[in-house]
C-alpha positions as CSV (number, residue, x, y, z in Angstrom):
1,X,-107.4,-165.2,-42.3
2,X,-106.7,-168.6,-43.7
3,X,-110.0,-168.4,-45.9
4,X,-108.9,-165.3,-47.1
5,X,-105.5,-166.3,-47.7
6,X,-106.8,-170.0,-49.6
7,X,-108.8,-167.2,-52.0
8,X,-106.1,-164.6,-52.6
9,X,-103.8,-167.9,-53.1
10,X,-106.4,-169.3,-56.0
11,X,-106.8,-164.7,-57.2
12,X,-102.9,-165.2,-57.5
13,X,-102.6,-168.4,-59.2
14,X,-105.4,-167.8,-61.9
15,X,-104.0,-164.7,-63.0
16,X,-100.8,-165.4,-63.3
17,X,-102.2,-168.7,-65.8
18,X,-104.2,-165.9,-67.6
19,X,-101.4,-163.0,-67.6
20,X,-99.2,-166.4,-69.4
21,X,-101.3,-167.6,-71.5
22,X,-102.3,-163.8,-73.1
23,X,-98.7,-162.4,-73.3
24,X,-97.4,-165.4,-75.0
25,X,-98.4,-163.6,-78.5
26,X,-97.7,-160.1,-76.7
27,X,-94.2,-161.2,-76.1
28,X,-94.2,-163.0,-79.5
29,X,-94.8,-159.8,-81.1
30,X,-92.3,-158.0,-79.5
31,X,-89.6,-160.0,-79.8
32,X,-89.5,-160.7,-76.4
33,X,-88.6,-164.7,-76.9
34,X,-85.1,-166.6,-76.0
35,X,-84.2,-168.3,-78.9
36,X,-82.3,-171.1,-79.2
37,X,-78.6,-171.2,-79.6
38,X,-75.1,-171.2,-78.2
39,X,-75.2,-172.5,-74.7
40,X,-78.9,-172.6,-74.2
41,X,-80.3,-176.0,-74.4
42,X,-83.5,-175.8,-75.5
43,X,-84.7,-176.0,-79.1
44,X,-87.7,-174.0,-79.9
45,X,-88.2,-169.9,-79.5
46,X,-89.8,-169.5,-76.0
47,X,-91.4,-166.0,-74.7
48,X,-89.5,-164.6,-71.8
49,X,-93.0,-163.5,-70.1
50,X,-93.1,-166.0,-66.9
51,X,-91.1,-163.1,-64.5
52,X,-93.9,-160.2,-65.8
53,X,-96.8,-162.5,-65.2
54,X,-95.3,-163.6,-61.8
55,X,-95.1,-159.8,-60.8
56,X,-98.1,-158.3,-62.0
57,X,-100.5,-161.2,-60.3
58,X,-98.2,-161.3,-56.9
59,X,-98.7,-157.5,-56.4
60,X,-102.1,-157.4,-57.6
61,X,-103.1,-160.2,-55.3
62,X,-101.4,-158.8,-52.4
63,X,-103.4,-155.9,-52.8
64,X,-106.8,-157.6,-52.4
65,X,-105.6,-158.6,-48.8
66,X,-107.1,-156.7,-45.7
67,X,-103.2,-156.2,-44.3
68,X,-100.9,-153.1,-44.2
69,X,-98.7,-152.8,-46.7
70,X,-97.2,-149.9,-45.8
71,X,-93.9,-151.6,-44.3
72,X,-93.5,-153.2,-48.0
73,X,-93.6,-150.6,-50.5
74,X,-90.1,-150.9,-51.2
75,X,-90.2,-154.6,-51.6
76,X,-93.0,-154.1,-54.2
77,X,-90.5,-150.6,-56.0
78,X,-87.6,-153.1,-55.9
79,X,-89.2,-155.7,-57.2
80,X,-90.7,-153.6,-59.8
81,X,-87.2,-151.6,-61.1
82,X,-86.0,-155.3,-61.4
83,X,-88.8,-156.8,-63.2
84,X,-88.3,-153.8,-65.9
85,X,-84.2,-153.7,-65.9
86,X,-85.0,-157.6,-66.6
87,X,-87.9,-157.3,-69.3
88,X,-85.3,-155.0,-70.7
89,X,-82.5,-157.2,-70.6
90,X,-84.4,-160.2,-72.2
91,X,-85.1,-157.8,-74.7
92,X,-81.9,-155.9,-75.5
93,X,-79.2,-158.0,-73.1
94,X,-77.9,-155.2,-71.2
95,X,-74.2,-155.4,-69.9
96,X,-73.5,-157.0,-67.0
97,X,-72.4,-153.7,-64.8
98,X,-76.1,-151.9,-65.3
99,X,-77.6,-155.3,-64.1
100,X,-75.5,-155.0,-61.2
101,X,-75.8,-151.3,-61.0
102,X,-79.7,-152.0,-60.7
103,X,-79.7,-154.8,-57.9
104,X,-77.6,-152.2,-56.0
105,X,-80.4,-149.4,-55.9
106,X,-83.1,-152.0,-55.3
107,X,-80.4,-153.6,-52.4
108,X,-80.9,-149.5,-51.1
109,X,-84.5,-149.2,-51.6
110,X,-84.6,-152.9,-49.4
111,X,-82.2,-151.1,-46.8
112,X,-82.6,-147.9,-46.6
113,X,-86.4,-147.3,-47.7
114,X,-87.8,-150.7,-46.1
115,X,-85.9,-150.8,-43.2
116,X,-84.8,-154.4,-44.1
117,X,-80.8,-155.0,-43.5
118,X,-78.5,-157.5,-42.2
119,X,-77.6,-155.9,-38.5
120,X,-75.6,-159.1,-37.5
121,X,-74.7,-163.0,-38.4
122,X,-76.2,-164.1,-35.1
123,X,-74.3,-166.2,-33.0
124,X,-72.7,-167.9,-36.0
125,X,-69.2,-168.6,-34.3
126,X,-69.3,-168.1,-30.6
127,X,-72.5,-169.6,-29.0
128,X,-72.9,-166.2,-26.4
129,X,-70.9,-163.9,-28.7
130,X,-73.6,-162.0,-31.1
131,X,-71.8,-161.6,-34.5
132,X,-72.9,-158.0,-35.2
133,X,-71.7,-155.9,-38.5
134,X,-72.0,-152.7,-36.9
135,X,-70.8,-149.6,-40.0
136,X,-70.6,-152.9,-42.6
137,X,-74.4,-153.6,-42.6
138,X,-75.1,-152.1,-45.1
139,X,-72.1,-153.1,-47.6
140,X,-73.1,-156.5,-46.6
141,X,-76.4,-156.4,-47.1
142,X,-76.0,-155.5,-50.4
143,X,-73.2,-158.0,-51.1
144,X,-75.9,-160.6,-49.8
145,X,-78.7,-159.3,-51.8
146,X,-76.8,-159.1,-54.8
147,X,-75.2,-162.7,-54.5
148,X,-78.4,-164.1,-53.8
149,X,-80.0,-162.4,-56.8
150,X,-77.0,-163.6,-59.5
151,X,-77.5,-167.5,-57.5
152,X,-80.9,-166.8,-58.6
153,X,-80.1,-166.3,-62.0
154,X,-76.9,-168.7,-62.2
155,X,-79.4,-171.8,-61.2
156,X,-82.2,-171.4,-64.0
157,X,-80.8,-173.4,-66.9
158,X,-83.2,-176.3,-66.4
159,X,-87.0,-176.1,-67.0
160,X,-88.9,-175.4,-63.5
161,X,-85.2,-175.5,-61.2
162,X,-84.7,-171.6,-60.5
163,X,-88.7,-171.5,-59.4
164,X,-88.7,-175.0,-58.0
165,X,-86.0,-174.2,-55.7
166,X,-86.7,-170.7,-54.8
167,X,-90.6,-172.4,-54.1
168,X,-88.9,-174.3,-51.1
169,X,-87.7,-171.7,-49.7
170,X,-90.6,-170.1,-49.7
171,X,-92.6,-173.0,-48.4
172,X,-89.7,-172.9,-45.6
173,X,-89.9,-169.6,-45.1
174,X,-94.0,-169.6,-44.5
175,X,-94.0,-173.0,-42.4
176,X,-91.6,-171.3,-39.8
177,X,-93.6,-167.8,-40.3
178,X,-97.0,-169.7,-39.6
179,X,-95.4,-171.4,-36.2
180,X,-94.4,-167.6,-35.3
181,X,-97.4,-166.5,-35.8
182,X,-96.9,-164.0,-38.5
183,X,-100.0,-163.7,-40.3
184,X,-99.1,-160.7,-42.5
185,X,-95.4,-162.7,-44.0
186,X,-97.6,-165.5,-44.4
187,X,-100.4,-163.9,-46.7
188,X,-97.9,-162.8,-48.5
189,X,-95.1,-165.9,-49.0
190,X,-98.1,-167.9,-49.9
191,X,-99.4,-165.5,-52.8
192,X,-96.0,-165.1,-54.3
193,X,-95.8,-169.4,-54.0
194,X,-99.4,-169.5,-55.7
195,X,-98.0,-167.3,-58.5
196,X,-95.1,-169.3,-59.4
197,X,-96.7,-172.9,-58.9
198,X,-98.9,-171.5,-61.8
199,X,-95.5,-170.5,-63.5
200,X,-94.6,-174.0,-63.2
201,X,-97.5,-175.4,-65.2
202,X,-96.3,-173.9,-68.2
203,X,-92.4,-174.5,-67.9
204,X,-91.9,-177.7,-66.7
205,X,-91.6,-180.2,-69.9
206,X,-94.8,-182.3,-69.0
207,X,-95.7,-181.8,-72.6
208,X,-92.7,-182.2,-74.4
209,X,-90.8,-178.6,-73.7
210,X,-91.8,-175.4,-72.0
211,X,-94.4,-173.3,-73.2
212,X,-92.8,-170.3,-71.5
213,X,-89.4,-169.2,-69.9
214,X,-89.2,-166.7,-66.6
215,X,-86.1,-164.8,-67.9
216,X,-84.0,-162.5,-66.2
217,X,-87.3,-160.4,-65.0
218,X,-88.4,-163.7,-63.3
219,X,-85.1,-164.6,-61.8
220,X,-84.1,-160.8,-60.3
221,X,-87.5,-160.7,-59.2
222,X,-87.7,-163.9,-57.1
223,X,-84.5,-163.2,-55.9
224,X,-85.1,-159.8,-54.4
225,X,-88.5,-160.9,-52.6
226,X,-86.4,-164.3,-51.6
227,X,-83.6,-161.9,-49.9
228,X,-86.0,-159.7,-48.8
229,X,-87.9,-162.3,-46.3
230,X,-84.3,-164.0,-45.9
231,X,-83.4,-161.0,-44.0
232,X,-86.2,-160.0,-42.6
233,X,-87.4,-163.0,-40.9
234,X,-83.7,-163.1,-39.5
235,X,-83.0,-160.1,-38.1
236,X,-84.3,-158.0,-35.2
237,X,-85.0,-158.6,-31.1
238,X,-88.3,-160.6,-32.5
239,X,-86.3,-162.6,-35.5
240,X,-88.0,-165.9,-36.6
241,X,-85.3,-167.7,-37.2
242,X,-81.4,-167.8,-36.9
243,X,-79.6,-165.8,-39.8
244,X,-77.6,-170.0,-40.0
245,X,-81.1,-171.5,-40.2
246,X,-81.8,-168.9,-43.4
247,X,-78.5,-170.5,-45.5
248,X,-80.2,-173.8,-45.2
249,X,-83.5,-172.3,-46.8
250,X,-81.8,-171.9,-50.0
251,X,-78.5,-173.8,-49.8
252,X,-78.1,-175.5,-52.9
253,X,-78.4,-172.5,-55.0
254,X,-75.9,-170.5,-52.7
255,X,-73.3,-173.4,-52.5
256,X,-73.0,-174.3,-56.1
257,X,-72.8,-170.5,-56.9
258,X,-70.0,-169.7,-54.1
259,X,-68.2,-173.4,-55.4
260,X,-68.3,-171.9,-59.0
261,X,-67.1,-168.3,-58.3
262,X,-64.2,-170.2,-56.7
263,X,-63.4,-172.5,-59.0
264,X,-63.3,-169.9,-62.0
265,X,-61.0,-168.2,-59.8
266,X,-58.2,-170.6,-59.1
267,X,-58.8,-171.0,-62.8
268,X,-57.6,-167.2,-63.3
269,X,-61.5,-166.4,-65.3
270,X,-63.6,-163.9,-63.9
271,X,-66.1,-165.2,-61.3
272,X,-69.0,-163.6,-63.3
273,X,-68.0,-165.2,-66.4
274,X,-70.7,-167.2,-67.5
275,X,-69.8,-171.1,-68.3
276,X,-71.7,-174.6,-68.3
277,X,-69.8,-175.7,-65.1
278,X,-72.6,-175.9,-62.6
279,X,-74.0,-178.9,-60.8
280,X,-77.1,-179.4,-63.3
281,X,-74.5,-178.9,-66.1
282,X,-72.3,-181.8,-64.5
283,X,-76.1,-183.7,-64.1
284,X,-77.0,-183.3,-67.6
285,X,-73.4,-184.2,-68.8
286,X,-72.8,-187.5,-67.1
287,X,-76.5,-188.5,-68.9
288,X,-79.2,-187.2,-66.7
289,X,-81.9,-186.5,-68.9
290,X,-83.4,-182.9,-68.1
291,X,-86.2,-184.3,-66.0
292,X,-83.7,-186.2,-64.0
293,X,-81.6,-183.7,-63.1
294,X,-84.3,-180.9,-62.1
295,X,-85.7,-184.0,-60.2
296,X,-82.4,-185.1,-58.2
297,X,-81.6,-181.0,-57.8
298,X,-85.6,-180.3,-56.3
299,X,-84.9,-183.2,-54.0
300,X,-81.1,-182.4,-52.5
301,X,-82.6,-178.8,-52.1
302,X,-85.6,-179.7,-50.4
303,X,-83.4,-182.3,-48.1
304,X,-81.1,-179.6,-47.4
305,X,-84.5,-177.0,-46.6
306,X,-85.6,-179.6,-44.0
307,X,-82.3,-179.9,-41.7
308,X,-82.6,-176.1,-41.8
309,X,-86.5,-176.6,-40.4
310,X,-85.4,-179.7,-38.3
311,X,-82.0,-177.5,-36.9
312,X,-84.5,-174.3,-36.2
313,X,-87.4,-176.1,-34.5
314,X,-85.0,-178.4,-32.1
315,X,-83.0,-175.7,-31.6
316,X,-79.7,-176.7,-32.5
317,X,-77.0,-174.1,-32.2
318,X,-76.8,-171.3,-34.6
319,X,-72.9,-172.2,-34.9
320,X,-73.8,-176.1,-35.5
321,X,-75.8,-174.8,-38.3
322,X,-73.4,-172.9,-39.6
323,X,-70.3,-175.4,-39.3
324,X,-72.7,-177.6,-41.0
325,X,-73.4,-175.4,-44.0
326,X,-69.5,-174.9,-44.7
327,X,-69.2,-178.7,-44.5
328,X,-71.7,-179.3,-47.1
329,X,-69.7,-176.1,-48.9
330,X,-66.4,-177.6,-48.9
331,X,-68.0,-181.4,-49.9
332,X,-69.3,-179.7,-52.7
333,X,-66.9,-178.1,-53.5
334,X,-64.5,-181.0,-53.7
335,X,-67.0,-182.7,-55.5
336,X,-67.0,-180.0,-58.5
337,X,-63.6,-179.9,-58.9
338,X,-62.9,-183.6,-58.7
339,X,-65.4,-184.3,-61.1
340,X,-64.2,-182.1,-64.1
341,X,-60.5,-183.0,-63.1
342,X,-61.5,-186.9,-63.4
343,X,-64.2,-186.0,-66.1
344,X,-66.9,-188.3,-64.6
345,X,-69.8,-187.9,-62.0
346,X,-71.1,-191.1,-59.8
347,X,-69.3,-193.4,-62.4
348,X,-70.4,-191.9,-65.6
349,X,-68.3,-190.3,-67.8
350,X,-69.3,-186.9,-68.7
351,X,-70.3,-186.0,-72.5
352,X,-67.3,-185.3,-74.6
353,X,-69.4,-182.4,-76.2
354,X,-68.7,-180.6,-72.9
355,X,-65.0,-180.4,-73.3
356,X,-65.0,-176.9,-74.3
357,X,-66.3,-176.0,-70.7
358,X,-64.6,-178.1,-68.7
């Protein structure tokens, strides 16, 4: 198996280099290119085509595995109705109720097609006391899938951060898989990581500024599959790991998403209003150049992915885990808040161009 998975992983990464490098002009031609402007920070049209290629080589890679698919159709149909809701967005910017309307069906297809849904919380509370959600599973799971999904998106306004982080996970999500001994999770985490480290080679600014962006095809996509393995790897008599342990997996995205949602709240703004208030805007305020922050970001996230590991393979509590999450929550939280009251970040002061957002 691991040979086949080590040439699958080099199928997956090649052809997502090609699928990039060929729909560059494709997207070009199309219009399908985020130009610069407004809030975005970047200076040069770039083709939205890094979520298309990521899609089309993942699922055609998966395919060339000897493994049964059937248990994942509806992780490949929701992936697929967001990958084209996204192209089409990129292209046309859709309002913000038919994204959401879209997420929900492909929540559905995840939970009532693929079997995949959050039954309980595990013992996040009461150590003996099994927090189950009984007639609110599926409301919640689609809450969950849908949050994760926009903390996704929220999170990629820096070169390489929305795949580098959601590449930890992954990473996380495998390790723990392999020590289960769940070969068929593991073939197919480590495809979808090949694809987007060959997405990364092209957006990261090692040559001056990204070649290509992921878009909102790329984000909903890695998203969905993200919640998807979440959930599945956490729930169920033979779970892998605690539904506490998951939170850690991809905590920085979730936390600074939840922190924001607040905070535009007790502002009286509506939580989906999108702003420049996150923690790599505050980064990229207070001076960090780009590389920096996606640096500092890739590094608290993968710290955070590790006492998630460390927490599931000593066996901490569930509800240890969990308080632990909520502390880091409510540090961060107070962080955010202090910062654009006092308008200054580890001593720096933050750019007076940012007023407007603050």
């Amino acid at each position: 198996m691991s040979r086949e998975l080590f040439a699958g992983g080099l199928l997956a990464f090649a052809l997502t280099a090609v699928l990039l490098w060929v729909l560059v002009p494709v997207a070009r031609h199309v219009g399908l290119v985020d130009h610069p402007g407004g809030r975005k920070a970047h200076h040069h049209p770039t083709p939205l085509i890094g979520g298309i290629a990521m899609f089309i080589a993942f699922a055609f890679s998966v395919l060339m595995l000897d493994i049964s698919l059937s248990s994942y159709r509806m992780l490949f149909a929701g992936s697929l109705l967001l990958v084209v809701v996204g192209a089409i967005d990129d292209l046309y910017e859709l309002s913000a109720s038919r994204r959401f309307i879209a997420q929900i069906v492909a929540s559905l297809l995840m939970i009532l097609g693929g079997g995949v849904v959050l039954v309980d919380f595990g013992y996040l509370v009461v150590p003996d006391n099994l927090l189950s959600l009984g007639p609110l599973a599926v409301p919640l799971t689609v809450i969950a899938m849908v949050g994760l999904i926009n903390a996704v998106n929220m999170v990629d306004g820096l070169d390489g951060l929305a795949a580098s982080l959601v590449l930890i996970a992954i990473i996380a999500l495998g390790v723990i898989a392999w020590f289960g001994g769940d070969v068929q999770d593991i073939a197919i985490l480590g495809l979808l990581g090949a694809t987007i480290l060959a997405f990364l080679l092209f957006n990261l600014r090692l040559r001056g500024r990204a070649l290509v962006f992921m878009g909102d095809a790329g984000s909903l996509f890695l998203g969905f599959v993200l919640v998807w393995f979440l959930v599945a790897l956490s729930q169920g008599e033979q779970r892998l790991l605690a539904p506490a342990t998951a939170l850690w997996l991809f905590a920085l995205p979730l936390i600074d998403t939840i922190s924001m949602m607040v905070r535009r709240m007790l502002l009286r703004r509506s939580p989906f209003l999108a702003d420049q208030e996150h923690f790599h805007h505050i980064l990229l305020a207070a001076g960090f150049s780009p590389k920096q922050a996606l640096s500092l970001m890739v590094l608290l996230a993968f710290a955070a992915a590790c006492v998630g590991l460390a927490g599931h393979f000593l066996g901490v509590s569930e509800h240890w885990m969990f308080f632990g999450f909520l502390g880091l929550l409510a540090l961060h939280f107070w962080m955010i808040m202090r910062t654009w009251h006092r308008r200054r970040f580890w001593g720096r002061p933050l750019s007076p161009s940012d007023d407007a957002v603050a």
